[in-house]
C-alpha positions in Angstrom: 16.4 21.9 -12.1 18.4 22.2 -15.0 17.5 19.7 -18.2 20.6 16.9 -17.9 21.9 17.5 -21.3 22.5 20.8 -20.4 24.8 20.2 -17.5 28.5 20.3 -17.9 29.2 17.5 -16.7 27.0 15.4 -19.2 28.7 17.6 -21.9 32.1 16.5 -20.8 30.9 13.0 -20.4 29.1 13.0 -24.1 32.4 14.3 -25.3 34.2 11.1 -23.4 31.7 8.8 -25.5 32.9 10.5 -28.6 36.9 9.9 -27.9 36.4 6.4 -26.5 34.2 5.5 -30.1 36.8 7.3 -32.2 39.7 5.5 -29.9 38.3 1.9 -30.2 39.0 1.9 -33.7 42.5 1.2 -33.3 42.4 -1.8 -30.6 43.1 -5.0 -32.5 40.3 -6.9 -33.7 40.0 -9.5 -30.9 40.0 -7.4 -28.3 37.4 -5.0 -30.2 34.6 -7.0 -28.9 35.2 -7.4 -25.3 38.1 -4.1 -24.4 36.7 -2.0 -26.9 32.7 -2.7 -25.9 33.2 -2.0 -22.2 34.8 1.2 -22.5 31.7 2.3 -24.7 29.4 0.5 -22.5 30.7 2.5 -19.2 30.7 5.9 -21.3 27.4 5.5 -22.2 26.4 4.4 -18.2 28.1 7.4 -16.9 25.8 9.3 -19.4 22.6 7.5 -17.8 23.9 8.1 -13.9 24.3 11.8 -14.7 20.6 12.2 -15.6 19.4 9.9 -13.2 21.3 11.8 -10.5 19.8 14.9 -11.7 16.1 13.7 -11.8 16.4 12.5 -7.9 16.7 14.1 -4.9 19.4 11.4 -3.4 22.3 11.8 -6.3 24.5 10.3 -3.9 24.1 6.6 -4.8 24.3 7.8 -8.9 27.2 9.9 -8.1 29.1 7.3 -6.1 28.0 4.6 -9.2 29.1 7.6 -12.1 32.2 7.8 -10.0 33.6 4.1 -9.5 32.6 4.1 -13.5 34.9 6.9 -14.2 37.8 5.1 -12.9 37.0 2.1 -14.7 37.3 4.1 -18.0 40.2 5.2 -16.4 41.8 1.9 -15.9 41.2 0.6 -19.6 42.4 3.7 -21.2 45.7 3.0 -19.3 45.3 -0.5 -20.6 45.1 0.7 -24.3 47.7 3.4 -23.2 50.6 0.6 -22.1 49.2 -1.7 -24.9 50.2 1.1 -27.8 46.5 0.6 -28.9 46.1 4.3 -28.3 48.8 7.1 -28.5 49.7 9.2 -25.3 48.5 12.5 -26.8 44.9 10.7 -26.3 45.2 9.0 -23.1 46.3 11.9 -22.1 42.8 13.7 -23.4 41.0 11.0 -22.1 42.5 11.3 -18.7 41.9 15.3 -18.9 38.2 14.4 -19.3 37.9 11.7 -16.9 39.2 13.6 -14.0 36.8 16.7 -15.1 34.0 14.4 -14.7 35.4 13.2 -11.6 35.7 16.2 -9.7 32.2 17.6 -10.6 30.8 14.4 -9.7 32.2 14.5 -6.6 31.5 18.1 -6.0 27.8 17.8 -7.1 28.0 14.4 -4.4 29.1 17.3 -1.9 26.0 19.6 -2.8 23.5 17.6 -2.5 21.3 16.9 0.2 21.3 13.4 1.8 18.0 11.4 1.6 15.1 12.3 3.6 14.5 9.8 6.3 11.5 7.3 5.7 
């Protein structure tokens, strides 16, 4: 099993982190606290899901979680996008990196083995 920071997947998903803290500098101040945290917040939880999934033989339940977190992003970044707090050159990136992540979550989901019976 491959170390988690190695995966492509967290790579892609460190490199989300980096946008959305480099993108939440531009939301207005009272939104900062509650918009801007969240999308950080659910970067840095997708981070956590991808190296719980890999340390676990059911990913499924991470994946799923990792997933339904992706979109999330997703949704606020169109938020920022239709709010002019971001530019559409970097929703655009964002939404490049999002559905990366996306479809190797959901490949990896397809991979893996289901959970042994108990």
């Amino acid at each position: 099993m491959a170390m988690h920071t190695e995966l492509s997947i967290y790579k892609a998903a460190s490199g989300l982190l980096q946008m959305a803290t480099n993108i939440t500098k531009n939301i207005p101040r009272e939104l900062k606290q509650s918009l801007g945290r969240r999308v950080i917040d659910e970067c840095v939880d997708v981070l956590i899901l991808i190296a719980r999934a890999n340390a676990t033989q059911d990913k499924r339940p991470h994946l799923t979680s990792l997933v339904e977190k992706v979109q999330v992003i997703e949704l606020l970044m169109r938020l920022f996008k239709e709010n002019r707090f971001i530019s559409v050159t970097q929703h655009a990136g964002t939404m490049e990196v999002t559905t990366s992540i996306g479809k190797q979550a959901n490949a990896w989901k397809r991979t893996s083995p289901t959970a042994p019976a108990t």
